[in-house]
Residue frames relative to the residue before (quaternion, step in Angstrom):
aa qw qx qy qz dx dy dz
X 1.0000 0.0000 0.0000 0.0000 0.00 0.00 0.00
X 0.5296 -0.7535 0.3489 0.1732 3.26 -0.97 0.84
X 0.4940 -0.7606 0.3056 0.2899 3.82 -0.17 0.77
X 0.2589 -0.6895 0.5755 0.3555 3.86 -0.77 -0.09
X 0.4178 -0.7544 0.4708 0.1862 3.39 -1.59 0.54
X 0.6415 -0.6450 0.3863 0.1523 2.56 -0.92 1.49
X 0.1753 -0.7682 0.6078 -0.0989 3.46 -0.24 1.98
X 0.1030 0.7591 -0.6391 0.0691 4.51 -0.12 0.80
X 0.5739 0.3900 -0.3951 0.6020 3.63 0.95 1.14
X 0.4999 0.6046 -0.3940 0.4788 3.21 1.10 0.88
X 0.6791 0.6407 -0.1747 0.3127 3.26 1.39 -1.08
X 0.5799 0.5600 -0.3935 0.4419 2.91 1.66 -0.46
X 0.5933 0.4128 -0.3799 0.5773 4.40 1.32 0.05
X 0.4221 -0.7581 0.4540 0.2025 3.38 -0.80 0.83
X 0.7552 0.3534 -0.2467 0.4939 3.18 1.15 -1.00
X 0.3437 0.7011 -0.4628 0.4198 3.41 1.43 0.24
X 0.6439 0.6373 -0.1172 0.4069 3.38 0.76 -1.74
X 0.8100 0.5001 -0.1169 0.2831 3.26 0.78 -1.16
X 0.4466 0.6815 -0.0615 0.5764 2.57 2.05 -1.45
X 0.7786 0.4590 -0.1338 0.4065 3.19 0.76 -1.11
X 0.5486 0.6370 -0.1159 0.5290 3.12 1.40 -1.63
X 0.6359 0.0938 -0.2527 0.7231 4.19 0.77 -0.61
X 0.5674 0.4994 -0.6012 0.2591 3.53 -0.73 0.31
X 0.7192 0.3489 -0.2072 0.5640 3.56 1.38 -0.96
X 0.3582 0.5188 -0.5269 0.5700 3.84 1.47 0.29
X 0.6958 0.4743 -0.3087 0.4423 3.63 -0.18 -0.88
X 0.7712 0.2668 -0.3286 0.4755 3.29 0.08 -1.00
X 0.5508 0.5855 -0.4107 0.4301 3.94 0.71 -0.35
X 0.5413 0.5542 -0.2070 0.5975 3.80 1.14 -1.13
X 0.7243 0.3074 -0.3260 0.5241 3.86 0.50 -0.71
X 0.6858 0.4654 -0.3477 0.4384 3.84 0.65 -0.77
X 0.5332 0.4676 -0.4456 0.5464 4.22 0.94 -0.15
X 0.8076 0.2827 -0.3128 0.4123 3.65 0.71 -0.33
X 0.6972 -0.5922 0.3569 0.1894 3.05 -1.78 1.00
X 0.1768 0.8750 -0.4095 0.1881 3.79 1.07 1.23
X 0.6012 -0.6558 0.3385 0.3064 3.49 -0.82 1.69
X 0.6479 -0.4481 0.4778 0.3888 4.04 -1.26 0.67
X 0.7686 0.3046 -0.3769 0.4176 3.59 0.18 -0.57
X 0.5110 0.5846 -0.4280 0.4625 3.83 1.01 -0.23
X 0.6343 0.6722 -0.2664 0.2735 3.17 0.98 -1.55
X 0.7575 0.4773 -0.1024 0.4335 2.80 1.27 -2.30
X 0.4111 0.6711 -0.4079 0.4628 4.17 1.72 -0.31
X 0.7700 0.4064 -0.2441 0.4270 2.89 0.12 -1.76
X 0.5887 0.5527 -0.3437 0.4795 4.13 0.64 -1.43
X 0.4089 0.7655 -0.2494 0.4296 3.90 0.93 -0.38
X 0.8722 0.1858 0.0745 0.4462 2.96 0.10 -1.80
X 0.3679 0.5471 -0.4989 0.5625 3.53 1.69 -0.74
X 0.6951 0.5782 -0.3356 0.2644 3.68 0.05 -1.32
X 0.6421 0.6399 -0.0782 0.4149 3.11 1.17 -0.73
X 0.6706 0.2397 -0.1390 0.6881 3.48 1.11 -0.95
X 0.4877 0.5534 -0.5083 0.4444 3.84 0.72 -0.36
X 0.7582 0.5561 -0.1455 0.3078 3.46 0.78 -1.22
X 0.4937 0.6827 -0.1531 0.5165 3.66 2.35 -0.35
X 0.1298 -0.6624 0.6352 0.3753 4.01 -0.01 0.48
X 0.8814 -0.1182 0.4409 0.1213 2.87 -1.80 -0.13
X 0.6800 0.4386 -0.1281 0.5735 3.43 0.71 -2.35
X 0.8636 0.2971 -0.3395 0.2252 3.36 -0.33 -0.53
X 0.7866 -0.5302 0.2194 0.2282 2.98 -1.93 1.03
X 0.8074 0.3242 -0.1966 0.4520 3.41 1.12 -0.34
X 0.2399 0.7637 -0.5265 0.2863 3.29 1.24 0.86
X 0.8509 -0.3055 -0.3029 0.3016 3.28 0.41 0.02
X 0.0780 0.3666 -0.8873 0.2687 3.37 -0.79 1.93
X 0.8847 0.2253 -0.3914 0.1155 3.53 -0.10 0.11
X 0.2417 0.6735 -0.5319 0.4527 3.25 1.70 0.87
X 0.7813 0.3958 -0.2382 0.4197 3.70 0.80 -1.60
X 0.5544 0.5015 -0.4205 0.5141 3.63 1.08 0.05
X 0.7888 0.3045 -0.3588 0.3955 3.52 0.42 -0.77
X 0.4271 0.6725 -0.4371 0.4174 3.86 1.54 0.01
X 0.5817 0.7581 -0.0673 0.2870 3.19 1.42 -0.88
X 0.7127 0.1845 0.0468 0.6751 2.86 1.07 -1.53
X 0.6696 0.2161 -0.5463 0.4545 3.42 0.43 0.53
X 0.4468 0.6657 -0.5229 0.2894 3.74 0.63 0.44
X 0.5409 0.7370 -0.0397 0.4034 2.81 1.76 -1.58
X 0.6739 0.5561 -0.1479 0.4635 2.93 1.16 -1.80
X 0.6620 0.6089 -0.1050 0.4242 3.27 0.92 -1.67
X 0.6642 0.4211 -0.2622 0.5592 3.27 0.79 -1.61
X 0.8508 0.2650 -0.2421 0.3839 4.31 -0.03 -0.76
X 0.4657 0.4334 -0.5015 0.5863 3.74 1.16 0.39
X 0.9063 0.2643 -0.0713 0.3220 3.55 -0.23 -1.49
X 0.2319 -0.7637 0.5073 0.3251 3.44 1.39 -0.59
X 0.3786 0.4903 -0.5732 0.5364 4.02 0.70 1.08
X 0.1384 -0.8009 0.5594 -0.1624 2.53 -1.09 1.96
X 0.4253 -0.6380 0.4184 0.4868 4.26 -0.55 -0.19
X 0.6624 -0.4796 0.2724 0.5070 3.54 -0.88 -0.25
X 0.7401 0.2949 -0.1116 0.5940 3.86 -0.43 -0.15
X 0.3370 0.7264 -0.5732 0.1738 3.89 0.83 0.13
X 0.7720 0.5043 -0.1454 0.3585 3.71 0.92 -1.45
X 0.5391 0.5972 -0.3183 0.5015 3.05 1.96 -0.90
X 0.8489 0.2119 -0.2446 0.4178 3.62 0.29 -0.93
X 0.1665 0.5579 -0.6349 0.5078 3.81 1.49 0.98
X 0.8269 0.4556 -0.1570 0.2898 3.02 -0.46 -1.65
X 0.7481 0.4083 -0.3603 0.3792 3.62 0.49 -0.22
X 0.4959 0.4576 -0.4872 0.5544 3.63 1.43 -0.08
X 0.7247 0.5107 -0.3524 0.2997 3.54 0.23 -0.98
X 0.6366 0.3479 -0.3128 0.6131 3.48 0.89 -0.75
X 0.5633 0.3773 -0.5687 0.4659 3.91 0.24 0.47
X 0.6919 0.4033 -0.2981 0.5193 3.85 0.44 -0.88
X 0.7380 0.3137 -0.3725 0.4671 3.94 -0.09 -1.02
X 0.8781 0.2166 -0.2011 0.3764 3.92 0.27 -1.06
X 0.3263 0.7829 -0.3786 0.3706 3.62 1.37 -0.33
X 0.7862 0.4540 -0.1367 0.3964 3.71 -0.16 -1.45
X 0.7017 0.4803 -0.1902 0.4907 3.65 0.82 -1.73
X 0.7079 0.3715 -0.3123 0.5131 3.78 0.84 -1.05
X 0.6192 0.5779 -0.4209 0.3246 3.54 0.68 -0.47
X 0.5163 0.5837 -0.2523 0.5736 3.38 1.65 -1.52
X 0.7516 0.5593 -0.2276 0.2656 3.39 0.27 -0.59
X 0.5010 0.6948 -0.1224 0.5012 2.82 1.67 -1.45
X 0.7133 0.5542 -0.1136 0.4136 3.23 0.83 -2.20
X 0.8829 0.1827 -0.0485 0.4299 3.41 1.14 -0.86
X 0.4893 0.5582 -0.4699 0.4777 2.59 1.10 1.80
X 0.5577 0.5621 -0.2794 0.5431 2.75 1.95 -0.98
X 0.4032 -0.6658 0.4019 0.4824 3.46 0.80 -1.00
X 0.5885 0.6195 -0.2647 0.4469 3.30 1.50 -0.27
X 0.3816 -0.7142 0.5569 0.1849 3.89 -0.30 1.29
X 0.6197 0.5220 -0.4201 0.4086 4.35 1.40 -0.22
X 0.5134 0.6261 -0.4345 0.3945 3.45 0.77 -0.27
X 0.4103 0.7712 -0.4143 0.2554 3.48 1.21 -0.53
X 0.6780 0.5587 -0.1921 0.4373 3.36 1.17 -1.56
X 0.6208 0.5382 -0.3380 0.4591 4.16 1.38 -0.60
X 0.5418 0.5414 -0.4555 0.4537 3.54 1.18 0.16
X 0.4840 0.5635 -0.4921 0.4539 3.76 0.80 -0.27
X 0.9016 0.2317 -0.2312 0.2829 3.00 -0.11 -0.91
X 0.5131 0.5014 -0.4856 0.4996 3.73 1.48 0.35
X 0.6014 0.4955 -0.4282 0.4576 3.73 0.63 -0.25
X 0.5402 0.6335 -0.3931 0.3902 3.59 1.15 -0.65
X 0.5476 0.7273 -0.1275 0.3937 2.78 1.32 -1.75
X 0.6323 0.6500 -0.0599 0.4172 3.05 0.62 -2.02
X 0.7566 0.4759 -0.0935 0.4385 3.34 0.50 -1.69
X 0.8087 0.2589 -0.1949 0.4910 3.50 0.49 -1.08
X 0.3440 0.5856 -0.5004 0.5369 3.67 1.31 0.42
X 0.6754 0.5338 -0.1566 0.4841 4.08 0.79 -1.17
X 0.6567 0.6334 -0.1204 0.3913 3.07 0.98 -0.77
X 0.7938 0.3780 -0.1179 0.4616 3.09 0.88 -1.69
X 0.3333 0.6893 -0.4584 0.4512 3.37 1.89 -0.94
X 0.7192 0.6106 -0.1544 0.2934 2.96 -0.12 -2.14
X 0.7391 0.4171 -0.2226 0.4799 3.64 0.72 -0.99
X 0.7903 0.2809 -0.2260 0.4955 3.30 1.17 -0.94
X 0.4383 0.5273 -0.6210 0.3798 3.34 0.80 1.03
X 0.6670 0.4973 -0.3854 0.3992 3.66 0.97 -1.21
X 0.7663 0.3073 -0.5235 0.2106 3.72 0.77 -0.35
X 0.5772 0.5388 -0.5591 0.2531 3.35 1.64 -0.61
X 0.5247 0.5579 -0.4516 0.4577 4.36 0.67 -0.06
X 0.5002 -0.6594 0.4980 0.2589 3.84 0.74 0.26
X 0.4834 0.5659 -0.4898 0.4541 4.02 1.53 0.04
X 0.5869 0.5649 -0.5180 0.2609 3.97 0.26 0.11
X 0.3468 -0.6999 0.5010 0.3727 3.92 -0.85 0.23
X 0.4243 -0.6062 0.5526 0.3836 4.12 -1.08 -0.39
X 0.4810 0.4890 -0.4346 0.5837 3.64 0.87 1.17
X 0.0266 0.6802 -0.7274 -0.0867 2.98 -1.81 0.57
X 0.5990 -0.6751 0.4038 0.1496 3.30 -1.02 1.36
X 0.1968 0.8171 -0.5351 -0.0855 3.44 0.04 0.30
């Protein structure tokens, strides 16, 4: 797998640094593992890609965190290797949107009151990161979880 270049005129932005700093965790975490040639050759792609950005410009890094992105993505729906908390914070929008609304509606129309609507958010939230964590701690007891958490 191909390396990133070493930017030391970065250091002087913190959240620059950082941004940076788990992008090359991640990719280190993918190189210890045992990842097919065509993954290899995706990911070797996009290194190629930000290697190829100075520094100066404005979108260096929306495009570290975009390309962190899609090869997380990438990783997570070819290989099912995932970061730490990846499913938990899937899961907590989804169980606000899929289960959130219906219990709330529900709520509302039992109570008789159409305001209760708003106490389903937060039990789907609820809901969601209950799904989530399952989810996470299945990928690590299967050895598919990474030692990173995206933030």
């Amino acid at each position: 797998m191909k390396k990133l270049i070493e930017r030391p005129n970065i250091a002087e932005n913190y959240i620059s640094t950082s941004i940076n700093k788990q992008f090359g965790e991640l990719l280190n975490l993918l190189e210890q593992r045992e990842l097919p040639d065509e993954i290899v050759k995706l990911i070797n792609q996009e290194i190629k890609k930000i290697n190829s950005i100075s520094n100066a410009d404005k979108n260096f890094m929306k495009t570290i965190k975009k390309t962190e992105n899609s090869i997380t993505k990438l990783v997570e729906k070819r290989l099912k290797i995932v970061p730490k908390k990846y499913y938990t914070k899937q899961w907590l929008i989804l169980g606000m949107i899929i289960y959130g609304p219906p219990m709330g509606l529900f709520l509302g129309l039992i109570l008789g009151n159409i305001g209760f609507l708003g106490i389903g958010f937060p039990l789907g939230m609820a809901i969601g990161l209950v799904i989530g964590s399952n989810m996470d701690k299945k990928a690590l007891n299967e050895g598919r979880q990474l030692d990173i958490e995206i933030k």
